[in-house]
C-alpha positions as a LaTeX table, in Angstrom:
\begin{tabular}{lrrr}
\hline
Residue & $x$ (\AA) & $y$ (\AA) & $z$ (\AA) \\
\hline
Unk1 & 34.40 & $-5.40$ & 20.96 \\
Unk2 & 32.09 & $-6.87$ & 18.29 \\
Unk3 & 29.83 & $-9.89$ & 20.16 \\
Unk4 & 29.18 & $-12.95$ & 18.43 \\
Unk5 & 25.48 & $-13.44$ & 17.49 \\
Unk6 & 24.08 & $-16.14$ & 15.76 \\
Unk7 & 21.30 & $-16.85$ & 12.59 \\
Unk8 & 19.18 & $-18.73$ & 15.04 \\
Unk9 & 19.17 & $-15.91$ & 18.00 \\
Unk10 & 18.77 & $-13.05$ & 14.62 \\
Unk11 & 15.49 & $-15.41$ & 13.41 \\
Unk12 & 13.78 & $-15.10$ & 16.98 \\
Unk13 & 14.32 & $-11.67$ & 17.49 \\
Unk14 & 13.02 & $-10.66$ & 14.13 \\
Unk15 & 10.26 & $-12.74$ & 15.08 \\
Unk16 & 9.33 & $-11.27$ & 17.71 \\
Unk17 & 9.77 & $-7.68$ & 16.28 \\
Unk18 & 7.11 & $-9.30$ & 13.75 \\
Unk19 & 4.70 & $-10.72$ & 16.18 \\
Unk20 & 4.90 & $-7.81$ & 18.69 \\
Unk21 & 5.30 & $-4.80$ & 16.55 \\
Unk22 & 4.02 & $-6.30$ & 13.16 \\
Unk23 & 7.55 & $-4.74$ & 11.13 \\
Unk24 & 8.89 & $-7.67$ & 9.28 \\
Unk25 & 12.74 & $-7.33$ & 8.75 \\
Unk26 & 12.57 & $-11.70$ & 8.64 \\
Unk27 & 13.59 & $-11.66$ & 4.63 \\
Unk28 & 16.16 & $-8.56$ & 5.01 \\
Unk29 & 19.61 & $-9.81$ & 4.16 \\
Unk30 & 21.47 & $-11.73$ & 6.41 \\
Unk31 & 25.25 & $-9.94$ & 6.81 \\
Unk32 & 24.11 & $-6.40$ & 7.15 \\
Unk33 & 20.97 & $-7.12$ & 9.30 \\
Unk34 & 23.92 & $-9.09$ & 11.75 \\
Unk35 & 26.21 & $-6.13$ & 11.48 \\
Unk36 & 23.28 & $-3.74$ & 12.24 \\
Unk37 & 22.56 & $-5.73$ & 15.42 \\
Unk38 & 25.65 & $-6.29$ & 16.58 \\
Unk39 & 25.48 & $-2.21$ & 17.10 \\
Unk40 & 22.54 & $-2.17$ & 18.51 \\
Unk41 & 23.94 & $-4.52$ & 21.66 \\
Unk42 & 26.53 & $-2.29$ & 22.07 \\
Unk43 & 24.01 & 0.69 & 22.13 \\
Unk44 & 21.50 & $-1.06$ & 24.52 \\
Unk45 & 24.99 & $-2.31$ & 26.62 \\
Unk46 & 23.32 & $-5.62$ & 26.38 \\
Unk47 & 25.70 & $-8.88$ & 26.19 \\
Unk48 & 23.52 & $-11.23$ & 24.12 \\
Unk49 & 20.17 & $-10.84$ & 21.94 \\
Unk50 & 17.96 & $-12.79$ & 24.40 \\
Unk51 & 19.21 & $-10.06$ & 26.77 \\
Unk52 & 17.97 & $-7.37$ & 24.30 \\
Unk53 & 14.49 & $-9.38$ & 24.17 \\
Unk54 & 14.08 & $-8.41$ & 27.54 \\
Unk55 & 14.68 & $-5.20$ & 27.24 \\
Unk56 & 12.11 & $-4.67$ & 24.39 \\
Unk57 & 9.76 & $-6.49$ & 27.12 \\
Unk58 & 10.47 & $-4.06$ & 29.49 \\
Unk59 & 11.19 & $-0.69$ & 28.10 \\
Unk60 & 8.91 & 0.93 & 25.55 \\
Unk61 & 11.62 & 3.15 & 24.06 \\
Unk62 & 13.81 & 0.22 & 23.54 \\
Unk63 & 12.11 & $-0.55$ & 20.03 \\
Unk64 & 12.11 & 2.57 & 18.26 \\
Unk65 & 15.67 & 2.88 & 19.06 \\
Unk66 & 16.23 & $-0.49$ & 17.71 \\
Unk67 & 13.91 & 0.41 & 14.87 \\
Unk68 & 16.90 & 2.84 & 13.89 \\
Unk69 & 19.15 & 0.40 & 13.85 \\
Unk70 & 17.12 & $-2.07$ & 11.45 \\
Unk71 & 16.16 & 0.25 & 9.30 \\
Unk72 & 19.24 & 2.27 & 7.32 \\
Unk73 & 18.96 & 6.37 & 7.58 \\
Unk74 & 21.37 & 7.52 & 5.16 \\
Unk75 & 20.45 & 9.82 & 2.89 \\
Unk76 & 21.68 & 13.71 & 0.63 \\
Unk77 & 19.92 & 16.16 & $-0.81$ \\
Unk78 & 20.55 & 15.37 & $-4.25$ \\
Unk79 & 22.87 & 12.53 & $-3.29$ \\
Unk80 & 24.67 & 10.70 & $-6.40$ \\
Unk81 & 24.34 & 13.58 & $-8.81$ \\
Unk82 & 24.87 & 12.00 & $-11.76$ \\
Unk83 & 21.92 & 10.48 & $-11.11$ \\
Unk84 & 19.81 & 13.46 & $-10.86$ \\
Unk85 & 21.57 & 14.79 & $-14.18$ \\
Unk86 & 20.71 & 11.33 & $-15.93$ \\
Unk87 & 17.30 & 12.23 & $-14.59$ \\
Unk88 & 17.28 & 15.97 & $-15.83$ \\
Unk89 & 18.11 & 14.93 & $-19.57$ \\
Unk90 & 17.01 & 11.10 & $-20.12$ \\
Unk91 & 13.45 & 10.98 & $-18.25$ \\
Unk92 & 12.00 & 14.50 & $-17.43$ \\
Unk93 & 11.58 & 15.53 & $-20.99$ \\
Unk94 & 9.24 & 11.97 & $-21.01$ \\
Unk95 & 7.99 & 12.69 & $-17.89$ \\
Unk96 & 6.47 & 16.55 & $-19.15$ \\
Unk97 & 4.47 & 14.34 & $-21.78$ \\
Unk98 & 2.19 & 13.60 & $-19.31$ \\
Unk99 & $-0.65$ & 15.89 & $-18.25$ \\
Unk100 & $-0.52$ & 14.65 & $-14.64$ \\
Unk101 & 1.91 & 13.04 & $-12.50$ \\
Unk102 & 2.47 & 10.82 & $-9.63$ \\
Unk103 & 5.90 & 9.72 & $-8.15$ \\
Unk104 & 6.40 & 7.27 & $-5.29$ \\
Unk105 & 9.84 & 7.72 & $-3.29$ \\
Unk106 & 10.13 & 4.25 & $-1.68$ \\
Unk107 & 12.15 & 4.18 & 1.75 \\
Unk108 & 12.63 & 7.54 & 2.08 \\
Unk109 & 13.83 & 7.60 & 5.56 \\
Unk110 & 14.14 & 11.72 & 6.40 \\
Unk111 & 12.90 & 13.08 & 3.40 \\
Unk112 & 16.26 & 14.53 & 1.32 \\
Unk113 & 15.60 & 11.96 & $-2.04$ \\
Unk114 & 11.65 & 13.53 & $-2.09$ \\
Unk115 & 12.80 & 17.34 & $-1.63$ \\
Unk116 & 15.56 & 16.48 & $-4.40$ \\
Unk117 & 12.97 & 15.68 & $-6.97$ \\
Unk118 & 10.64 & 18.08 & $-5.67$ \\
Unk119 & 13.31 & 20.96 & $-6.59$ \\
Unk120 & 14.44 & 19.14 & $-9.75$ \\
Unk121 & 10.52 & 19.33 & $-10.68$ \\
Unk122 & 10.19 & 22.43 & $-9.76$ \\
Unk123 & 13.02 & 23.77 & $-12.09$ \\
Unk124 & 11.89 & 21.55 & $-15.21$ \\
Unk125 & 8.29 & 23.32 & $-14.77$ \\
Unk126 & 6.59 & 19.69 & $-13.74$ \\
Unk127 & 6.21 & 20.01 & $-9.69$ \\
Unk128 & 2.75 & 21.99 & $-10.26$ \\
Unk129 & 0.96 & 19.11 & $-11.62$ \\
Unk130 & 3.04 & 16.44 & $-9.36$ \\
Unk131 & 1.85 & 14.63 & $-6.09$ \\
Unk132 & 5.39 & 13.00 & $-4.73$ \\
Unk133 & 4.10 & 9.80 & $-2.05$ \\
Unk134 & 7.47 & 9.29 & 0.17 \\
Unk135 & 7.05 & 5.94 & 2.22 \\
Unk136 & 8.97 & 4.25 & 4.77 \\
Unk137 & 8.68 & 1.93 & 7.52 \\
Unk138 & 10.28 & 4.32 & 10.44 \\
Unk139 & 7.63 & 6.39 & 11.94 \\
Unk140 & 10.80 & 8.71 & 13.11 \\
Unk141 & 12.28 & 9.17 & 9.90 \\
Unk142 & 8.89 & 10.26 & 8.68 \\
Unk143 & 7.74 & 13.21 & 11.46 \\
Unk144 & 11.99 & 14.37 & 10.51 \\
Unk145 & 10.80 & 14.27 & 6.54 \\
Unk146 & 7.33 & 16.33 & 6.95 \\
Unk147 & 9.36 & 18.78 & 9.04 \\
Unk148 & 11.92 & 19.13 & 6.32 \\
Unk149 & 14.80 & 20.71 & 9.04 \\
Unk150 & 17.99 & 19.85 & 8.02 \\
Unk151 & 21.51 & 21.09 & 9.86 \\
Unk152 & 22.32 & 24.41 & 8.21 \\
Unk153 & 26.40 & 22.78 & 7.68 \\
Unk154 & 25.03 & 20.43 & 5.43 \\
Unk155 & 23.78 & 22.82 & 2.66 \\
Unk156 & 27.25 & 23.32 & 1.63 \\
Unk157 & 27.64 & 19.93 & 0.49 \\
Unk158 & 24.19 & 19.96 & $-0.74$ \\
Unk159 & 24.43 & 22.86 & $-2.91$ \\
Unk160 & 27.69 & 21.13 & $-4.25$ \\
Unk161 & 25.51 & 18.27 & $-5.38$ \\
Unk162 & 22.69 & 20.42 & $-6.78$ \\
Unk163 & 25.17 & 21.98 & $-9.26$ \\
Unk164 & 26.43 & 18.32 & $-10.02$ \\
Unk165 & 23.06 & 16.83 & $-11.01$ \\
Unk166 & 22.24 & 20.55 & $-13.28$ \\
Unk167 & 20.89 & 22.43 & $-10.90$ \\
Unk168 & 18.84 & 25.84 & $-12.14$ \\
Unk169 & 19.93 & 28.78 & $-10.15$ \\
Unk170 & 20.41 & 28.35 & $-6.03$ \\
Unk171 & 19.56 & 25.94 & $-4.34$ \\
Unk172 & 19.31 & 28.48 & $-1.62$ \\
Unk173 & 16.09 & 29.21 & $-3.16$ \\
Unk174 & 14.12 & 26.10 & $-1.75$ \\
Unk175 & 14.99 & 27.08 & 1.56 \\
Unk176 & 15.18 & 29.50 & 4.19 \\
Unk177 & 17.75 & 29.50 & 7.18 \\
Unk178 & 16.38 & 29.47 & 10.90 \\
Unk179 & 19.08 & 29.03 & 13.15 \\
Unk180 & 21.44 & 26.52 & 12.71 \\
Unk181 & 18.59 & 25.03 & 10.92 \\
Unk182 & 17.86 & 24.98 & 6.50 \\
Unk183 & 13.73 & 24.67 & 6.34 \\
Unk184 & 12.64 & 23.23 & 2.97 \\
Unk185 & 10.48 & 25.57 & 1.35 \\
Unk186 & 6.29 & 25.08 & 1.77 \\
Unk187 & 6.27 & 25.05 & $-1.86$ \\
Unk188 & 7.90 & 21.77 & $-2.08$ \\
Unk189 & 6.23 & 20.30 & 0.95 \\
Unk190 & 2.83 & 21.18 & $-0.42$ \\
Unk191 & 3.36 & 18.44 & $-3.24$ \\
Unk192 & 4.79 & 15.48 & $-1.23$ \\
Unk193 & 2.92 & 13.14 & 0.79 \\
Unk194 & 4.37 & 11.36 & 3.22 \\
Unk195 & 3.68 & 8.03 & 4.89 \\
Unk196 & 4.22 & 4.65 & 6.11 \\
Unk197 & 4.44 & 1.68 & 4.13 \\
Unk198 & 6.30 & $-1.61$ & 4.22 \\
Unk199 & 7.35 & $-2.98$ & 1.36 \\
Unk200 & 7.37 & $-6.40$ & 2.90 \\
Unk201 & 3.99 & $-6.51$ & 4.22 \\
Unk202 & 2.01 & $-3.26$ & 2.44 \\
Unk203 & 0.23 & $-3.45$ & $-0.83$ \\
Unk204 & 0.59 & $-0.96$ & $-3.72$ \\
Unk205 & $-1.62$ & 2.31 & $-3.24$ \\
Unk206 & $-1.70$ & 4.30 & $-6.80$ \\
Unk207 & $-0.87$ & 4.35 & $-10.32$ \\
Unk208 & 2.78 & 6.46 & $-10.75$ \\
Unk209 & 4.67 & 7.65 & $-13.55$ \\
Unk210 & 8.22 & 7.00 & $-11.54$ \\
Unk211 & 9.25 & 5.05 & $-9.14$ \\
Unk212 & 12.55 & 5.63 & $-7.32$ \\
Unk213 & 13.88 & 2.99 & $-4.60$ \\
Unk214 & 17.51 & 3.79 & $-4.11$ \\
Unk215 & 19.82 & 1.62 & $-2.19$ \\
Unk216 & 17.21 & $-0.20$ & 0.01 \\
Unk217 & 16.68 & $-3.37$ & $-2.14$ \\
Unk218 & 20.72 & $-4.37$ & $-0.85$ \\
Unk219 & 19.46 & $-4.96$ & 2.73 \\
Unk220 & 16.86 & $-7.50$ & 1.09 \\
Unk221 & 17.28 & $-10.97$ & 0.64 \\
Unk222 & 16.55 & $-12.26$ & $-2.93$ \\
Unk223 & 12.75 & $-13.41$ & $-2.36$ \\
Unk224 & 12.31 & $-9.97$ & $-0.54$ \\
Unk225 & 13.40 & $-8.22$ & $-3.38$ \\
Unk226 & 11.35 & $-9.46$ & $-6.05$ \\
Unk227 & 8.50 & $-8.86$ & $-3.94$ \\
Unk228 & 9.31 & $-5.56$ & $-4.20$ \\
Unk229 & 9.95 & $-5.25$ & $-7.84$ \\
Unk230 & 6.62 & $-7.02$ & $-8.35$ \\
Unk231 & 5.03 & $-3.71$ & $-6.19$ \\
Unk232 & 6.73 & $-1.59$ & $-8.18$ \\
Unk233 & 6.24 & $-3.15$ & $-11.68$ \\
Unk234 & 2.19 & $-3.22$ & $-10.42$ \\
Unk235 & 2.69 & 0.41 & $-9.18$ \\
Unk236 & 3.90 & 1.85 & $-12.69$ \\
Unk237 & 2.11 & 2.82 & $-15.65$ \\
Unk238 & 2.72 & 1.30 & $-19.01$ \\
Unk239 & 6.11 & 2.84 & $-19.79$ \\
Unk240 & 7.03 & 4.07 & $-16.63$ \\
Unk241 & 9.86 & 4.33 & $-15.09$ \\
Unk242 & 11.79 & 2.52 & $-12.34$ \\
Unk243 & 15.45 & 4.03 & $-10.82$ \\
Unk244 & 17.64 & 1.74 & $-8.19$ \\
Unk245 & 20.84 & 1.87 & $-6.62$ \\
Unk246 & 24.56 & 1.89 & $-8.30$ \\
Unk247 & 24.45 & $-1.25$ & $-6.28$ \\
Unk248 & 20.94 & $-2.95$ & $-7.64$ \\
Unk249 & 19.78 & $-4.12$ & $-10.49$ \\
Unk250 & 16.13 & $-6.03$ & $-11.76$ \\
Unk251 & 18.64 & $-8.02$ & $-13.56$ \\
Unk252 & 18.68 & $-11.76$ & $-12.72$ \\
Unk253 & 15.32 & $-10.99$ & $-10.62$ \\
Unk254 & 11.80 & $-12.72$ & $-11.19$ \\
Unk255 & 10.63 & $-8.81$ & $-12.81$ \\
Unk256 & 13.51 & $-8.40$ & $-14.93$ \\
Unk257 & 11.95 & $-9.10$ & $-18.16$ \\
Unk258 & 9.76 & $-6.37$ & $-17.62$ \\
Unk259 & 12.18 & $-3.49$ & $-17.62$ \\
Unk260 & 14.17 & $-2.16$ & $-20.14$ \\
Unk261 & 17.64 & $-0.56$ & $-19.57$ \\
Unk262 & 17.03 & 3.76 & $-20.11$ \\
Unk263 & 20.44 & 4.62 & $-18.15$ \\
Unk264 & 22.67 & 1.10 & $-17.43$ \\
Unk265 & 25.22 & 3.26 & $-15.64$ \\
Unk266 & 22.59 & 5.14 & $-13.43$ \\
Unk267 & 20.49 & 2.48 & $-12.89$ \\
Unk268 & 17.09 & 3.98 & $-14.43$ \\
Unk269 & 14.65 & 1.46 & $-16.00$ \\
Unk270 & 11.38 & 1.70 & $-18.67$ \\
Unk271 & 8.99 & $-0.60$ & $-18.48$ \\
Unk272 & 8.37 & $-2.49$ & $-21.66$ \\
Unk273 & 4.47 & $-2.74$ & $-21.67$ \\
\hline
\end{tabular}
């Protein structure tokens, strides 16, 4: 059964998850961020929020496992292919222009997005002179992205997507099995960089070529997400490029102006200056 929680209990909690643990989920869009907690009670067995309050007060796993719960893990490798193929013809031939390269993966949660354009990289002869930064808020997600382990069943669908999206060769060649374990190859790992960074509270860090944010800006609220554009439009080069979600757009957004359409169906941007 699905308990009734309301905005006012949702503001206090976030709140406190900002005061206590200084992660600020206060301008993430309303429905979802409800739905999300209304699992959370029934994984905590707790009847009400204020009830959940006290168990953040006194257990100190209770907030990373909540942290999974605010924060949305879902990711392939090479997941929306047609993406990745948009990516293969429209922007690497641009991006091998460039002597040097820097890409920031933004909410990466476990790390399939960065291997993805680590391997496409790698096949387009660009990953040697690219340093990947994959960022996201859950400290979790981010020990499960350096490790690079993924459940050996899933490689069948992943390999399905790597032909999708173009895919040189095997995609059996950017890992080894252990197990029932795939392990992403050191050669990929050696070229991303991953850490923590909120994109409600953080600061760009570097100058970048690309930046790719897929499917996080929908959990934001509309002041949230121009924040975010702003860090990215600040984050990219002149003419660099900016990929979203099916789902998002910079249209209609305080940025939007400052992005020019490269793939409309795919969601890939160009800055204009």
């Amino acid at each position: 059964m699905r308990l009734e929680i309301s905005e006012p209990e949702i503001r206090q909690l976030l709140e406190i998850v900002y005061q206590r643990y200084h992660y600020d989920f206060r301008q993430y869009a309303g429905a979802s961020l409800k739905r999300r907690l209304q699992q959370a009670l029934t994984h905590f067995h707790c009847a009400s929020l204020a009830e959940l309050q006290e168990r953040l007060s006194d257990d100190q796993s209770a907030f990373p496992q909540l942290l999974e719960y605010l924060t949305v893990q879902v990711s392939d490798l090479f997941r929306d292919p047609e993406f990745f193929l948009a990516l293969r013809r429209q922007v690497t031939p641009l991006l091998a222009t460039y002597p040097s390269l820097k890409i920031w993966i933004a909410g990466c949660s476990t790390g399939e997005e960065a291997y993805s354009f680590a391997i496409l990289l790698a096949e387009e002869g660009l990953l040697d002179r690219t340093r990947i930064y994959a960022t996201d808020i859950n400290d979790g997600s981010l020990r499960k992205a350096q490790k690079g382990v993924y459940p050996l069943d899933r490689m069948r669908q992943f390999t399905m997507n790597h032909r999708a999206a173009g895919g040189h060769g095997s995609l059996s060649d950017y890992y080894h099995a252990a197990h029932d374990s795939a392990v992403m190859s050191p050669g990929l790992k050696q070229h991303i960089t991953f850490a923590d960074h909120s994109l409600a509270t953080d600061s760009i860090f570097s100058e970048v070529q690309l930046v790719s944010c897929r499917n996080v800006l929908i959990y934001f609220d509309r002041t949230l997400q121009d924040r975010a554009l702003g860090l990215f439009n600040d984050a990219l080069c002149r003419r660099g490029f900016l990929c979203l979600g099916t789902k998002e757009s910079v249209r209609f957004s305080a940025y939007g102006h400052r992005f020019q359409e490269l793939s409309p169906e795919q969601k890939i941007y160009r800055r204009v200056d």
